[in-house]
N, C-alpha and C positions, 0 to 999 in steps of 0.2 A: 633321743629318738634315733631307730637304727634305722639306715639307709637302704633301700630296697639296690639289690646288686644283680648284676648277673643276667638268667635266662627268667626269671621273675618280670625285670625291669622291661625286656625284651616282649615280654608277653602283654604289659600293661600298655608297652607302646605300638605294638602291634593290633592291639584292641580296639584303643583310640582312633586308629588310624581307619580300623573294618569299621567302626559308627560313621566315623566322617565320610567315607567313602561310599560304603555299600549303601546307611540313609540315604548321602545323595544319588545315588544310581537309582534307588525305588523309586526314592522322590521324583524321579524323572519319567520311570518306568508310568507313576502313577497320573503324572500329567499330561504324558503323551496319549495313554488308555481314555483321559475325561477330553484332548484336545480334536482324538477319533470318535468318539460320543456326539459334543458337540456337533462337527462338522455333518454327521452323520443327521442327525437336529434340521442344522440349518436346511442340507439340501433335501431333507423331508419335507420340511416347511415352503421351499420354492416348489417343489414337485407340484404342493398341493395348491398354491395359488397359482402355476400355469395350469391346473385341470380347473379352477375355479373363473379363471379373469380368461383364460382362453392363449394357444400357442403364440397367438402372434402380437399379447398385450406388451406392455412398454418393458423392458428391463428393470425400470427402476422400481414401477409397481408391483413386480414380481418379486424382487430381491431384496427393497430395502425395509420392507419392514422386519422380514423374517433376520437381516443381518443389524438391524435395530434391539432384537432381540438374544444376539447373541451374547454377548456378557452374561444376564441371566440365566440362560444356558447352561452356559460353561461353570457358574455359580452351581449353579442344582446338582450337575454331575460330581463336580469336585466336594460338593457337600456328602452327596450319596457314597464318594468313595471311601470317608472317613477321615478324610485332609494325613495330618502328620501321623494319625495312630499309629495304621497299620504299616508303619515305616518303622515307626520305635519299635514297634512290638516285634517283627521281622528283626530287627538288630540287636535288640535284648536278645533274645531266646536264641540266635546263633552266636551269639558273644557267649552267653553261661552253658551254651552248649560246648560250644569248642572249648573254653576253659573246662568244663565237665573230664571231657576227651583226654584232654592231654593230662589231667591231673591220674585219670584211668592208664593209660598208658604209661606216666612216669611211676606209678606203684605195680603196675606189673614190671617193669622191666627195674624196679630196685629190688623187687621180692625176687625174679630170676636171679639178682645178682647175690642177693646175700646164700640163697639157695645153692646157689654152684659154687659158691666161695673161689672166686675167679684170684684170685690174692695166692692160693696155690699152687698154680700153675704156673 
């Protein structure tokens, strides 16, 4: 079996490196987006039981059922966002993108080279 060398080996590890990194960065991107959701949720849900129990009801009656509720929530959102897909699918299609890129690039710049016959010079 031959050993992958060189700027090949460089680019598989470089690849690796963009899935691990950039999924977790969306990953993040994508739980901070459902953790803004939520909150946004919750303090809906308080608004609406001080306009219901009245400004000067208890704190706890106003707040804890709507933060009883929150897991649920935060569940519906992160459901709604599509969990890990659209993280893979983001990091697939700029991974065979960029490999795309550079395999375009390394055949134009061996096509210039064999073309000018740079060996001449």
């Amino acid at each position: 079996m031959k050993r992958i060398s060189g700027w090949p080996r460089v680019g598989i590890i470089l690849s690796i490196i963009w899935f691990l990194v950039g999924g977790l960065y969306a990953r993040g991107s994508i739980v901070d987006t459902v953790g803004e959701q939520t909150i946004f949720d919750v303090d809906a849900c308080i608004d609406q039981n001080k306009t219901r129990l009245g400004e000067k009801a208890d704190f706890a009656q106003v707040s804890t059922p709507c933060w009883d509720q929150w897991s649920d929530i935060w569940h519906k959102h992160y459901d709604a966002s599509g969990g890990w897909w659209p993280v893979l699918t983001v990091v697939a299609i700029t991974t065979v993108t960029g490999w795309l890129i550079d395999l375009l690039l390394l055949s134009i710049l061996r096509w210039i080279w064999i073309r000018t016959d740079f060996s001449k010079l």
